[in-house]
C-alpha positions as a LaTeX table, in Angstrom:
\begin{tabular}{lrrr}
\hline
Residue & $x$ (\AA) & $y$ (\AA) & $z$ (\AA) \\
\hline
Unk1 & 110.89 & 119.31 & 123.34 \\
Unk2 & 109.81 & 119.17 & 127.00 \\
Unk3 & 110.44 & 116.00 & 129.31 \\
Unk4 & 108.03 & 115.71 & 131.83 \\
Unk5 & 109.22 & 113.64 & 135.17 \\
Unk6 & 106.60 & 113.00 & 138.00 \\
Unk7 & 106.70 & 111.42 & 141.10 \\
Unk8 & 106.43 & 111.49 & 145.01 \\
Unk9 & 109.93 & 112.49 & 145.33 \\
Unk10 & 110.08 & 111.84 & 148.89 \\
Unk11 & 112.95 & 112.57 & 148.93 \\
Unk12 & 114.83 & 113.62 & 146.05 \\
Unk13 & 117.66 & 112.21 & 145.44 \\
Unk14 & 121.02 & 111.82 & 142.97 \\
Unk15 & 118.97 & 108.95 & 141.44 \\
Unk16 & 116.04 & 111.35 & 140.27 \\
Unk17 & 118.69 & 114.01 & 139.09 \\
Unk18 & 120.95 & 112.39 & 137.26 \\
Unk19 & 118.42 & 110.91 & 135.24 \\
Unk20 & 116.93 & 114.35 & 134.83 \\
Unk21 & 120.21 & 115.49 & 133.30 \\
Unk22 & 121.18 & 112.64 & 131.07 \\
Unk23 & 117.30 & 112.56 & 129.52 \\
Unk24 & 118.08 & 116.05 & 129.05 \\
Unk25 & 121.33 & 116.27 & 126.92 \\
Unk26 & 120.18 & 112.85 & 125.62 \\
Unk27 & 117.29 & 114.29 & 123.87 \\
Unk28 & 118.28 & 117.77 & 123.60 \\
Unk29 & 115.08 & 119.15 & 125.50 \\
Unk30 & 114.79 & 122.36 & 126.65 \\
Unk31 & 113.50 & 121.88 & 129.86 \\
Unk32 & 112.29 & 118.90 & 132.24 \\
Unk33 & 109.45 & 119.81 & 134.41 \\
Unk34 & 109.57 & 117.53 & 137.78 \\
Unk35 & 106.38 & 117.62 & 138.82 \\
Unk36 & 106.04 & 116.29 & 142.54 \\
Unk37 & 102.70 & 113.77 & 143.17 \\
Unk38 & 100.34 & 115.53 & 145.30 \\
Unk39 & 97.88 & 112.67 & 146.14 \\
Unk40 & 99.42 & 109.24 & 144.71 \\
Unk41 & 96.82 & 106.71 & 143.45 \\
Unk42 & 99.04 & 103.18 & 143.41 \\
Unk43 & 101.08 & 104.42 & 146.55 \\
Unk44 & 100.45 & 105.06 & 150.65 \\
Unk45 & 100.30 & 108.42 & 150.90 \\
Unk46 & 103.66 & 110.21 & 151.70 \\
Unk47 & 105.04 & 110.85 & 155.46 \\
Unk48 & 105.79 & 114.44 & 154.62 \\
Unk49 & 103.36 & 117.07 & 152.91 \\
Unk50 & 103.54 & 117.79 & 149.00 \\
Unk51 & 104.61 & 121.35 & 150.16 \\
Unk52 & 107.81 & 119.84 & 151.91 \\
Unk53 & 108.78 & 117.80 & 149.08 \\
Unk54 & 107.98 & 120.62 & 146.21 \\
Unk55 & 110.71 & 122.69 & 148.81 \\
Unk56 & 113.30 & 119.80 & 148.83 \\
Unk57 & 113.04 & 119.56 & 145.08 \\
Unk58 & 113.68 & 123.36 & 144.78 \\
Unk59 & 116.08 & 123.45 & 146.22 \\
Unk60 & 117.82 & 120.37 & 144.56 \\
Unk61 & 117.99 & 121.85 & 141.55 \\
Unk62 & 119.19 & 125.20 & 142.51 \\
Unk63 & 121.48 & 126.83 & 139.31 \\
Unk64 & 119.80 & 123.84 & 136.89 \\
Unk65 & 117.78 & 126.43 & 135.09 \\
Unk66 & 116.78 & 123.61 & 132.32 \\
Unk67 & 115.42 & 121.67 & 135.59 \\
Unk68 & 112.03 & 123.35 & 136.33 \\
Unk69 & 110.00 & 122.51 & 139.72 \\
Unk70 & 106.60 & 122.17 & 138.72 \\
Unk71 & 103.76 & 122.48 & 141.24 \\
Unk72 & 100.50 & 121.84 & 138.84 \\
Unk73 & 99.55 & 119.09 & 140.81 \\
Unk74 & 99.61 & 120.45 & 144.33 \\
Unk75 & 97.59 & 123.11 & 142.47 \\
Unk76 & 94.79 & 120.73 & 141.38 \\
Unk77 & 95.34 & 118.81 & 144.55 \\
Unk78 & 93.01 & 115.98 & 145.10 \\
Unk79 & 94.08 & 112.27 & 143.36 \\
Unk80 & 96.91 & 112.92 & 140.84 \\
Unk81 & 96.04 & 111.56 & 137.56 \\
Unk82 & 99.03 & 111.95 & 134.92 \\
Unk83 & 96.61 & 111.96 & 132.09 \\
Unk84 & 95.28 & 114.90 & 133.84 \\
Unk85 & 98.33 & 116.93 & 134.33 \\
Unk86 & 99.28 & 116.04 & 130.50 \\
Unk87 & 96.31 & 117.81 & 129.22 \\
Unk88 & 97.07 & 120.94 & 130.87 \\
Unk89 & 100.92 & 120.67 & 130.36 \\
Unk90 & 99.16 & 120.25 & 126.39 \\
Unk91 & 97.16 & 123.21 & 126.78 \\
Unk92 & 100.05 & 125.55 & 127.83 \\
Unk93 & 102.48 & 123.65 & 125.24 \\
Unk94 & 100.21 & 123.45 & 122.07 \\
Unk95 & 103.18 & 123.47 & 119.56 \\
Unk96 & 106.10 & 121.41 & 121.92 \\
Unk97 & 106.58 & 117.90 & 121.93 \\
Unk98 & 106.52 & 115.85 & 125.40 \\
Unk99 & 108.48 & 113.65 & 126.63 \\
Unk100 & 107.08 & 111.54 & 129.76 \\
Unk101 & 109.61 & 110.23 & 131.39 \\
Unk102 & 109.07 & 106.77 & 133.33 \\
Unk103 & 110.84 & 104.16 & 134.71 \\
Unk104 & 110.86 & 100.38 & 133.21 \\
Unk105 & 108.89 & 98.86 & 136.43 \\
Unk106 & 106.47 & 101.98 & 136.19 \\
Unk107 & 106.13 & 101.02 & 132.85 \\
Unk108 & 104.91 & 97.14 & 133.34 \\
Unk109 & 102.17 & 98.63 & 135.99 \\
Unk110 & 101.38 & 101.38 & 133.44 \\
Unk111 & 97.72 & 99.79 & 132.46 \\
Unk112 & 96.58 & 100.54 & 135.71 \\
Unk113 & 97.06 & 104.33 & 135.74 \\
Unk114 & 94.14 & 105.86 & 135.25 \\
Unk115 & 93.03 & 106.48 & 131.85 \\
Unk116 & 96.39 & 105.04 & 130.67 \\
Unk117 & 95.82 & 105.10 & 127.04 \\
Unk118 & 95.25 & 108.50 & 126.70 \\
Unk119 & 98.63 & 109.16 & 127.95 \\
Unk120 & 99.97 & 109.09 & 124.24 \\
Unk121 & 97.52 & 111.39 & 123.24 \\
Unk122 & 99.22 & 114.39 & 124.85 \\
Unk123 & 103.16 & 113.36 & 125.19 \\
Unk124 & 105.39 & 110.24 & 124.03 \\
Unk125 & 106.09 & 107.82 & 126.62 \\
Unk126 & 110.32 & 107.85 & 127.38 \\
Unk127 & 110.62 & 104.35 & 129.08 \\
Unk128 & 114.11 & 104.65 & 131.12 \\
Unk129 & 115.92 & 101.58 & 131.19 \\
Unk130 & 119.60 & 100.19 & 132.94 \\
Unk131 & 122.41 & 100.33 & 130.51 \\
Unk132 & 122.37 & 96.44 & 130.52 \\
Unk133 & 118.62 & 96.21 & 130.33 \\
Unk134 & 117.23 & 93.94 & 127.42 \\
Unk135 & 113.52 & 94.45 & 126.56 \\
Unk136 & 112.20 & 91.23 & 127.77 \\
Unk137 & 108.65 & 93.25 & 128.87 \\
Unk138 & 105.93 & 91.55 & 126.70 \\
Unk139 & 104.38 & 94.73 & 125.36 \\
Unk140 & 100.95 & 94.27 & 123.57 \\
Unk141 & 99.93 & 95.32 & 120.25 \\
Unk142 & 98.90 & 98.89 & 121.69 \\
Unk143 & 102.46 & 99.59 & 122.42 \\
Unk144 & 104.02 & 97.81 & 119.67 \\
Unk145 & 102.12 & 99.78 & 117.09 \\
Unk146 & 103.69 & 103.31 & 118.79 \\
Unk147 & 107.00 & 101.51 & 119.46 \\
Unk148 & 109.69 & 103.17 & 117.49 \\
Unk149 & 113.74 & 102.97 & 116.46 \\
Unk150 & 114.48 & 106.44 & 115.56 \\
Unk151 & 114.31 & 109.10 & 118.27 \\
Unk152 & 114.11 & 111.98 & 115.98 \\
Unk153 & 110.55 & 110.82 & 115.20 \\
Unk154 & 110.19 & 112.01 & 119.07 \\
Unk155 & 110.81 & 115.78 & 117.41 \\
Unk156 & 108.91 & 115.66 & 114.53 \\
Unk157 & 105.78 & 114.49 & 115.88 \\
Unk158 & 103.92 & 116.31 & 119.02 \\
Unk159 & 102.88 & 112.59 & 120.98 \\
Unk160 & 102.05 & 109.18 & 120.66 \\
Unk161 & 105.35 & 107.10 & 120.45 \\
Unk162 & 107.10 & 104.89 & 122.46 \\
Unk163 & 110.65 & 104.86 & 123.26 \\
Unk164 & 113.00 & 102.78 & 125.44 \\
Unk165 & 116.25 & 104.88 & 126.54 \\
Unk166 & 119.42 & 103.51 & 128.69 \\
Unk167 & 120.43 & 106.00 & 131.43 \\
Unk168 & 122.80 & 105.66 & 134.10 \\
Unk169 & 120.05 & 104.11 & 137.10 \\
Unk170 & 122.65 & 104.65 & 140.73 \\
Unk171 & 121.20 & 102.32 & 142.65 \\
Unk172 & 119.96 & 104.99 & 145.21 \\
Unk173 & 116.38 & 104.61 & 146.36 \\
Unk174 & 113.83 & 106.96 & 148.46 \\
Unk175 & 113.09 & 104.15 & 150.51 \\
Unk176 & 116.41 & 103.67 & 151.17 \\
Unk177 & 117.37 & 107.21 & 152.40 \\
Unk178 & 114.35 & 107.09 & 154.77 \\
Unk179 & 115.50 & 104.59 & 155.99 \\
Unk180 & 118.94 & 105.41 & 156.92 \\
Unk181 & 117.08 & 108.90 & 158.44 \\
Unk182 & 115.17 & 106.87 & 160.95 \\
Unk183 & 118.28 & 105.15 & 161.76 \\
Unk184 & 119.86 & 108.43 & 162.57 \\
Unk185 & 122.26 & 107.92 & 160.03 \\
Unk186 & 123.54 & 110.50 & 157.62 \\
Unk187 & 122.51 & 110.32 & 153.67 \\
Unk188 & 125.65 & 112.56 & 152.14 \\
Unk189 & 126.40 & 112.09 & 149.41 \\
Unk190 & 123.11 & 110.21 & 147.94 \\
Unk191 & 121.28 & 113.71 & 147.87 \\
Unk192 & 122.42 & 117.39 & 147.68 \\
Unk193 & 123.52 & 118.87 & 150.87 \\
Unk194 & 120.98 & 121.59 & 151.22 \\
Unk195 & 118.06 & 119.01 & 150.91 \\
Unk196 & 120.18 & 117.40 & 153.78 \\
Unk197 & 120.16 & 120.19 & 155.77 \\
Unk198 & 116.77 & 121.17 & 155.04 \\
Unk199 & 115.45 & 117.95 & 156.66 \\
Unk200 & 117.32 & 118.34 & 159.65 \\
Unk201 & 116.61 & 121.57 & 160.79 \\
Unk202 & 113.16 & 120.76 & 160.32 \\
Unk203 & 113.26 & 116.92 & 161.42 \\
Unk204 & 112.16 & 115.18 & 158.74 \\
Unk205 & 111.62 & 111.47 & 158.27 \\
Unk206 & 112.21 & 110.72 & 162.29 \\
Unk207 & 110.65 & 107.77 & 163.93 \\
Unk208 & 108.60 & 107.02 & 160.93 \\
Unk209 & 107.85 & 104.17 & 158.88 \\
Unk210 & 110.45 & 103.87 & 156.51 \\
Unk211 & 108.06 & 102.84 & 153.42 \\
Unk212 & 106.19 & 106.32 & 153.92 \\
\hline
\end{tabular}
């Protein structure tokens, strides 16, 4: 099994990795691809170029060979539809099921991705949730009919279930770190170092709007 985990990731942080690595021994995959947004759809578009971010998040995961950066989407460029990116992650992984890993708010705006229902045609849908969380989302009967129990339905079946899974959420933001950047102020410890030092010798995220 593959987990598939987009987003802007601007910038990475603990947050996004540790996630990545509990998903990963949680489910036993083989690999997670992190696939940074090139052109976001439901967001501003980022203060710093897909390139830079694709760079940060290579060299997050430095010696995490089951954490692969994925570029596909820079590749494509132009809007970046998941549904789109699924099909060709399908096409190169006929025989492998996929995971898509998203978050529980991600998952209440999830009807207005683009083509949102052909998501579960290519991968199942991971919903990650806060240890505490208690599914009070009102899902509706296209959901409920691919909601399942059992995980190891997730491996014997290629897509088209749904799945919520605790993981330890630190409450570390992007927004956040950006932020504290603008303010001058140093981020250790809520991202790797070399992602720290990678923005500063090329001044990242300086008097900029923090939501960018």
């Amino acid at each position: 099994m593959i987990g598939i985990y987009g987003g802007t990731f601007n910038p990475v942080h603990y947050g996004h990795l540790r996630t990545a690595l509990e998903i990963k021994e949680i489910f036993g995959l083989e690999q997670i691809r992190l696939i940074p947004c090139y052109q976001p759809v439901l967001k501003g578009e980022p203060s710093v170029t897909a390139i830079t971010r694709l760079k940060m998040l290579e060299l997050a995961i430095i010696g995490e060979k089951e954490l692969v950066s994925d570029s596909r989407e820079l590749d494509r460029q132009g809007a970046s539809y998941m549904v789109d990116t699924l099909s060709s992650l399908r096409d190169e992984f006929p025989r492998q099921s996929l995971l898509l890993l998203i978050g529980s708010d991600a998952f209440t705006n999830l009807e207005q991705w683009y083509q949102w229902q052909l998501l579960f045609d290519y991968a199942h849908v991971i919903v990650m949730t806060r240890p505490d969380y208690t599914n009070k989302i009102s899902v509706s009967h296209f959901f409920k009919t691919r909601l399942i129990i059992n995980p190891v339905i997730l491996r014997q079946t290629l897509a088209g279930k749904l799945y919520f899974q605790s993981v330890t959420q630190l409450a570390i933001s992007s927004t956040q770190i950006r932020e504290i950047l603008v303010k001058k102020r140093s981020p250790r410890f809520l991202m790797p170092d070399n992602v720290i030092n990678y923005i500063q010798q090329n001044k990242l995220y300086r008097n900029l709007n923090a939501n960018q």
